[in-house]
N, C-alpha and C positions, 0 to 999 in steps of 0.2 A: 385857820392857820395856827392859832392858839393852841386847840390840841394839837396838830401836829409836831409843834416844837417842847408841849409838854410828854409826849411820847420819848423822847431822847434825852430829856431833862430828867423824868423821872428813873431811865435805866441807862445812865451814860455809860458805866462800867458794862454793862452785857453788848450792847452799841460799840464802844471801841474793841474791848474783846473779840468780839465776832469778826471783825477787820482785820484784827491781827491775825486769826487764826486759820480765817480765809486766803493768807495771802501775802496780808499787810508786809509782814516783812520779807518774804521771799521775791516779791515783783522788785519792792524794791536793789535786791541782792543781784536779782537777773540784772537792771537795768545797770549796773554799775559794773558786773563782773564781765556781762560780756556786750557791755558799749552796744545795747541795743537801743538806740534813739530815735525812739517811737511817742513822738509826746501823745499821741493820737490815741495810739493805744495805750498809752500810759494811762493818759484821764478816762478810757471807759475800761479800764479793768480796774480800776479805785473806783469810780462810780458804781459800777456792777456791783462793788464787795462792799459799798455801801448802802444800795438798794437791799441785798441781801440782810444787813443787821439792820437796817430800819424797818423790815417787815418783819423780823424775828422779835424788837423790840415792839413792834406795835402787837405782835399778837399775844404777848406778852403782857403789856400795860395793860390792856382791852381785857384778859381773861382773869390776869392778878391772881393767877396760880403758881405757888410755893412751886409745887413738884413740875408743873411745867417746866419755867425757868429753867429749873435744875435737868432735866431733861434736855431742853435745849443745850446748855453745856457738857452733858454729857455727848452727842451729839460730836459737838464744836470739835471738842476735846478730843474725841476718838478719829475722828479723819484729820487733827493735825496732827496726834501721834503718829499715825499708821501713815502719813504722809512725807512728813520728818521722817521717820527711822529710812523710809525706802530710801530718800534722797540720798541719809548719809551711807546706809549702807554700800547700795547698790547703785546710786546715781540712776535709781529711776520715778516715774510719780507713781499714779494710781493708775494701774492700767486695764483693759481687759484680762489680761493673762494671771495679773496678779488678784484679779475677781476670784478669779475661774479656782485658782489654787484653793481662797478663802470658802468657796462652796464647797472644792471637794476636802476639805482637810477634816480627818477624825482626830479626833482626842487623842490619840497616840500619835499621830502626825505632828499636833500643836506642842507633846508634849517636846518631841523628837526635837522641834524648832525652834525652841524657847532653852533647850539644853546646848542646844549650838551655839545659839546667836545673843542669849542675854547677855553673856558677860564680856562685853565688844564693847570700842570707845562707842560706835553709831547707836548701841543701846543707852549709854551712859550719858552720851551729849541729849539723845532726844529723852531722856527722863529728866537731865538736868532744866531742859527748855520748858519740857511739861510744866517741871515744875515752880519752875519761875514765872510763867504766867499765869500758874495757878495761886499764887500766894498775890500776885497781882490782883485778881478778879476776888479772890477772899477778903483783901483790903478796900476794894472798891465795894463792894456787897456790904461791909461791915459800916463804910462812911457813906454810903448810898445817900442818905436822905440828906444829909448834913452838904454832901457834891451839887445837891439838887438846890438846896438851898442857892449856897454858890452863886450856883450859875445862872440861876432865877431872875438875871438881872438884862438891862434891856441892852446892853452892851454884846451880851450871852449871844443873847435874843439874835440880836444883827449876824451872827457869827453862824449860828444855827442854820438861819433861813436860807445862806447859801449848800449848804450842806444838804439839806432835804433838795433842793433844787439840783444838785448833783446826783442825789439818788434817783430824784425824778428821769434824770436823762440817763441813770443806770440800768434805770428799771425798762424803757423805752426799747436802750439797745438790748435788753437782757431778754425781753418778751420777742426781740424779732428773730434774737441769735438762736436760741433755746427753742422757736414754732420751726426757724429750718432744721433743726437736729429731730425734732418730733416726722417734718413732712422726709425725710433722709429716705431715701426709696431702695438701696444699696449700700454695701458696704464702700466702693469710691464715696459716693456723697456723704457718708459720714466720717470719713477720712478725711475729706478736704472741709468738712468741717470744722475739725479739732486745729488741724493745720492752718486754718485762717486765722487762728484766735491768738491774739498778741498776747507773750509772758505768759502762756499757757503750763508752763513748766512749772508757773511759783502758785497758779492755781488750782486745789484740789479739786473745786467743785467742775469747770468744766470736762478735765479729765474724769470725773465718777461719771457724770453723765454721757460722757461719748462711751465712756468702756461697758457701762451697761446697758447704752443702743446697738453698741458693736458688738457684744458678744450674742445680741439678738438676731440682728440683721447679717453675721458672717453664716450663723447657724443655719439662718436660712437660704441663703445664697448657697453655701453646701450641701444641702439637701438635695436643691435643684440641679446641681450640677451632677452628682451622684446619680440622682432618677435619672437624667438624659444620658449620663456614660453607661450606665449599664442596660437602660434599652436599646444602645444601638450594638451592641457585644455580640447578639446572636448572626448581625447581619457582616463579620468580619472572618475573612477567607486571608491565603496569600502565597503567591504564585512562586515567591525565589524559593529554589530549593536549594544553590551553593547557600556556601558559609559567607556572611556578611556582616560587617559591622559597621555601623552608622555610628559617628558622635556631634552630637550637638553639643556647641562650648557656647556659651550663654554669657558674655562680660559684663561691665560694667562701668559706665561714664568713660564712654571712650569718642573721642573727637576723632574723625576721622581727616581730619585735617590739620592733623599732630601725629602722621604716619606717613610714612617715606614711602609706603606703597599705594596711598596716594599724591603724593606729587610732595611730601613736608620738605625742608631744605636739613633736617637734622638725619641724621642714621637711623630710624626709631624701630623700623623691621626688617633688620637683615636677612632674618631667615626666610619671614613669608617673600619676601621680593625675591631669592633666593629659588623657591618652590614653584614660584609665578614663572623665572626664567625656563626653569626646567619643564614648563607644559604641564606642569600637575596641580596649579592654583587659578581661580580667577578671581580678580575682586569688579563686584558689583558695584556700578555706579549711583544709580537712581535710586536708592532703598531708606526707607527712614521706620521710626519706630512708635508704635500708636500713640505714646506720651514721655514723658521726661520722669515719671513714677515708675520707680520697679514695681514694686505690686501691681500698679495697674498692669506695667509692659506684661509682667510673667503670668498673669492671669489671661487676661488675653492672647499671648504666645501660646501657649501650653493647652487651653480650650480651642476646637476649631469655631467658633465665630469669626465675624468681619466688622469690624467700628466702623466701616465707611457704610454697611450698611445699616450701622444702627443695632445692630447683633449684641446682645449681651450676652458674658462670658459661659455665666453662671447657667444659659438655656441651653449650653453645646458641651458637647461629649468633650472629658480629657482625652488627651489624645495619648500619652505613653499607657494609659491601658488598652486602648486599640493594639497597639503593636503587641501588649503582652498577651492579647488576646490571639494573637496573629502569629504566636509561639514564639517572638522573638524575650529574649531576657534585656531586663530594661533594669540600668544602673542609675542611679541618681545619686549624681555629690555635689554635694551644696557647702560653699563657705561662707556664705553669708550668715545661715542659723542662727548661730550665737554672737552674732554682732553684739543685736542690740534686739536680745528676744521681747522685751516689753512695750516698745516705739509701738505708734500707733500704726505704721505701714507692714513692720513686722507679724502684728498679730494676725491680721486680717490676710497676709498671707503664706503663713507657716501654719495655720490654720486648716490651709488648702492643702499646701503641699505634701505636712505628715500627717493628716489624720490617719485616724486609723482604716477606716474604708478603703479611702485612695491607697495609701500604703497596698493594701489586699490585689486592690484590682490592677496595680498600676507598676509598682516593683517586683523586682526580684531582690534588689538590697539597696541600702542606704550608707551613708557613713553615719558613724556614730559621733567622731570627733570633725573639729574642724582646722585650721593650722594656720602660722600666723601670718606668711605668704602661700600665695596660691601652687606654687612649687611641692610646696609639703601635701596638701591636699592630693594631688596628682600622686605623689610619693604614698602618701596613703591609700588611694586607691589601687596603686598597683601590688603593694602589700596583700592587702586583702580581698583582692579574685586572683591569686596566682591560682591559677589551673579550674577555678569556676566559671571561667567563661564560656556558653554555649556556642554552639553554629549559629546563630543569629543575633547580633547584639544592639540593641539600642542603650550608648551610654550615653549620661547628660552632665556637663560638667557646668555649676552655678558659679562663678568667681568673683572675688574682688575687682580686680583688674585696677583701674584707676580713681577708684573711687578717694574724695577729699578725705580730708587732704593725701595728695599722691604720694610724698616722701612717707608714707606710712606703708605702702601696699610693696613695698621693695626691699629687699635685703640690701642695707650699709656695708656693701662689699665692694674691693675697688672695680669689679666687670659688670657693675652694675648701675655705677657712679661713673658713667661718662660724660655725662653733660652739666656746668654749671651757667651762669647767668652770665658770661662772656659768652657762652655761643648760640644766643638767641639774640638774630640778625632782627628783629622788627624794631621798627624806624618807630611805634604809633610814641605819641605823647605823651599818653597817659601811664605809660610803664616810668619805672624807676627801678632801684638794685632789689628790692624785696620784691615786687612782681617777676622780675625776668629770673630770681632766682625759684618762685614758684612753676615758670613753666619750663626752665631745667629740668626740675623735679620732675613734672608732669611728664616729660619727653624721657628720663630714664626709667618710669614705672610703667612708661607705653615700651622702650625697649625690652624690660622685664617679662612684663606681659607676651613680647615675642618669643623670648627665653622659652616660656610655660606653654603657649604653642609647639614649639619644637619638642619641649617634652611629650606632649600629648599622642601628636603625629609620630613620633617615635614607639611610641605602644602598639601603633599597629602597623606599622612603614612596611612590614613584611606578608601583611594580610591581604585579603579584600576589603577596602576596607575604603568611605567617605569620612568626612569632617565638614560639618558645616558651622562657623563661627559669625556672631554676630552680639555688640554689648545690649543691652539695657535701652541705652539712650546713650544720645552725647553730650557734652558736659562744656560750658563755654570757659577759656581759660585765657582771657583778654583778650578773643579776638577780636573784636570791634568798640568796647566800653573797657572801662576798667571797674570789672569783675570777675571772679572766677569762682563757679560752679553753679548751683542751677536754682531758680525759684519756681514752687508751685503754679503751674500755668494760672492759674485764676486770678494769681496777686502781681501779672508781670504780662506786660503789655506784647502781645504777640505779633512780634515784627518777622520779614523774610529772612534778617538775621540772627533773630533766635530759631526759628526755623531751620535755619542752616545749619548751625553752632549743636542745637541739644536735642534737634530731631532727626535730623539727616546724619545715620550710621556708617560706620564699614560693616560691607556682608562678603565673606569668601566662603566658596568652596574648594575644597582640596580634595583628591584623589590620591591611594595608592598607585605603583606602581602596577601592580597584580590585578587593580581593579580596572584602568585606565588601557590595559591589554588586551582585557575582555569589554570594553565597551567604548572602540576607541573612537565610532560613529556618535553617541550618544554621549560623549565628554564633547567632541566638536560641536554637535548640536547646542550642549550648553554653554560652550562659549560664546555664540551668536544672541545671548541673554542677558549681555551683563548691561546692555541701556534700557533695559528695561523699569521702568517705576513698579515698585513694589513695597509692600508694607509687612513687616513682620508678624504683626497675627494672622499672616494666611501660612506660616510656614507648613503646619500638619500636612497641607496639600501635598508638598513638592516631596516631603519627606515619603507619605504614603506610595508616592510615585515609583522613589528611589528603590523603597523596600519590598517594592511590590506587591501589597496590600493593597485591597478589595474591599471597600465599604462603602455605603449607600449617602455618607456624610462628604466623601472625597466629592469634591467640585472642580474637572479641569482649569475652565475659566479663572481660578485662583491659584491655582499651577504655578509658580514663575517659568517650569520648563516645558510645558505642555504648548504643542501649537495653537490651542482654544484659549491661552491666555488673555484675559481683561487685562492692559494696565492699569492700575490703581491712580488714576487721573484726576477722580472728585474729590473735592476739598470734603472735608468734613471738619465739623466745631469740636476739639479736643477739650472744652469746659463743660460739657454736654453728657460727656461718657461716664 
């Protein structure tokens, strides 16, 4: 025990340093700025960041090299600058994406970067920080032995030995956290890795280590994905010969029990209730969505695999390159992109979406920008395909919809702004004037959201033309507890009413008028579909159906409109996937 508390005696200055630079002050910033009270996670992320300098400090004391030390501060030093600057600039940490930049950047990139960005307050506050804990570790290095002295005493002593006994249980959790990010088999499990980790925002070191498992394990998940979509390309034919246009609108955190076209008591979808009356919409009952994770949902969407049978995404062909394989032209507009390109959900799936490959086999265009409600994006995409639209079109529109907070995803406009916190009728308890005014919110960025439908369906009202809409996941907005919006399934006990609330979606389809004329047997057929149970990653089926596409991957049985349909009846463990 003796050496081990002379190990921290003899290099207290490099010992605290390491803590601070690790972290020390940033966990505590989170825990304060944004009321995250987690004593739990409190004591093993200080624990951790104190295993961490007790083994820096031990192999240090042990080796009693000059240049080491100094090494190891260099080290320190360089992941909290580069950790610092991200925060203050860009409000993000160390990510995959911002790896990925630092490998590909040449000397004129770097120089290009540094001409930008040095002379910015975020440059000026993190050299001011640098520098002030560097004249800190210079004064402690300078009184090193005289500290040592100090503390040499048996008082010290007593203070010490709980300290190493905190690293002890640092190190403990730190060996079991850091063997599942090694055993991590996919890019989901190292996603919900990083995402388990408490105050993970104010630690550099867990984010380096996810971002350089994830940028290993996305690579190769893509890989695979790519080999299986382009082996199955030769085997894809397709029988419609009119003009057709398919769109799939893809949302987000959308409660389908905060819509009037399911039974809500607010106004929330004039238009689609509106389209339902006139025979040209149905909404689907029984439908839910393979997880409460957009990246996982759109990964698995978008791939034809099945989670109930255990199907990984990454082993089944994309499917919009089928179609473009099948000569239709495939749009893809996405607003989510540039949310928040760095998040760890992000990478792993903008990864997917624009590489370059996929890009090749899978589009015809993309958008380049994104807008700040989903109206503008629509507006943008009509901008630019005036007059590129083929005979055959599969467009995909990715949107905000309701994502948290909801008064964000809406234009402050008075036809927008109908609902406040008097005309949410629920009796429950645990609401008061700051919740019932959240799910006001919630209820006019679900009305909005009908708005941006109507837009959409207006693009082609005059065509032949489907829409098939379905969000992400649903999002719980006080219906049963008091909270609103959604936790990682692993860290949140999965009950029938979370189940209800953030897995069980709205799914409509709509028809034109032009297409509903010509197929007015096979729209009533699919009306006699909508109690059907179904899961959203079988969608590719139904759609190949529609489109009339030929491939050896299409499985009736997963059809939702096919008479050979399976209902999707078996449970499956969504911690699993």
């Amino acid at each position: 025990m003796k050496r081990l508390i002379q190990t921290i005696i003899y290099n207290l200055p490099l010992f605290v340093i390491t803590i601070l630079l690790l972290g020390g002050f940033d966990v505590c910033f989170h825990q304060y700025h944004f009321h995250e009270n987690n004593a739990t996670g409190l004591f093993l992320a200080y624990s951790e960041m104190v295993m961490m300098a007790y083994v820096v400090c031990l192999i240090s004391y042990w080796l009693r090299k000059i240049h080491l030390k100094v090494l190891f501060y260099v080290i320190l030093f360089t992941i909290y600058a580069v950790n610092c600057y991200l925060r203050l600039a860009f409000s993000t940490d160390i990510s995959p994406k911002i790896l990925l930049l630092l490998f590909e950047t040449n000397s004129k990139e770097v120089s290009g970067f540094f001409s930008t960005y040095f002379f910015t307050p975020a440059m000026y506050k993190t050299i001011a920080m640098v520098c002030a804990l560097l004249v800190l570790t210079i004064i402690g290095e300078i009184f090193r032995k005289r500290i040592a002295q100090i503390i040499a005493k048996p008082i010290a002593t007593y203070i010490i030995i709980p300290v190493i006994l905190l690293g002890a249980i640092g190190g403990c959790a730190a060996l079991y956290r850091y063997g599942h990010l090694v055993l991590c088999r996919n890019t989901f499990e190292a996603e919900r890795w990083i995402l388990d980790i408490p105050f993970r925002k104010g630690m550099p070191i867990p984010n380096l280590c996810y971002s350089l498992d994830a940028i290993h394990m996305s690579g190769q998940d893509l890989a695979q994905m790519i080999s299986a979509t382009e082996a199955i390309l030769d085997d894809v034919t397709c029988q419609e010969t009119d003009s057709l246009t398919i769109i799939v609108v893809i949302g987000e955190s959308y409660n389908k029990y905060h819509t009037s076209l399911y039974g809500y008591d607010l106004d929330t979808t004039p238009y689609q209730c509106e389209e339902r009356d006139r025979g040209n919409l149905y909404a689907f009952n029984r439908v839910k969505a393979p997880h409460n994770m957009t990246s996982i949902v759109l990964k698995n969407v978008l791939c034809c695999n099945n989670i109930h049978e255990q199907e990984q995404w990454y082993d089944y062909p994309y499917f919009p390159a089928i179609f473009k394989k099948a000569g239709y032209d495939v749009w893809f507009w996405d607003n989510q992109y540039k949310w928040d390109p760095d998040a760890a959900w992000a990478f792993t799936l903008n990864s997917i979406l624009f590489n370059e490959r996929i890009q090749q086999l899978s589009y015809t265009a993309i958008n380049e920008n994104g807008a700040p409600y989903d109206g503008g994006l629509i507006s943008d995409f009509k901008n630019n395909t005036k007059g590129r639209l083929g005979n055959r079109n599969l467009i995909i529109f990715h949107l905000g919809g309701q994502h948290f907070l909801a008064t964000t995803q809406y234009p402050h406009e008075p036809q927008y702004q109908v609902f406040t916190a008097k005309d949410v009728t629920s009796k429950a308890p645990y609401l008061n004037e700051e919740s019932r005014e959240r799910i006001a919110e919630y209820a006019n960025a679900t009305r909005y959201n009908d708005a941006v439908i109507r837009q959409i369906m207006d693009l082609v009202k005059n065509q032949n033309a489907l829409l098939v809409y379905f969000p992400d996941h649903g999002e719980e907005v006080y219906d049963y507890r008091d909270f609103y919006g959604r936790k990682l399934l692993a860290t949140d006990q999965i009950t029938p009413d979370l189940i209800k609330y953030q897995i069980e979606i709205p799914f409509i389809v709509w028809c034109s008028d032009k297409w509903k004329e010509s197929h007015e047997t096979e729209w009533q057929a699919m009306g006699q579909t909508i109690d059907r149970e179904f899961s959203t990653d079988n969608l590719c089926h139904l759609l190949f159906r529609l489109a009339g596409i030929k491939t050896k991957i299409y499985m009736p049985e997963r059809d939702l409109f096919s008479p050979e349909f399976v209902p999707q009846t078996k449970e499956y463990n969504m911690l699993s996937l």
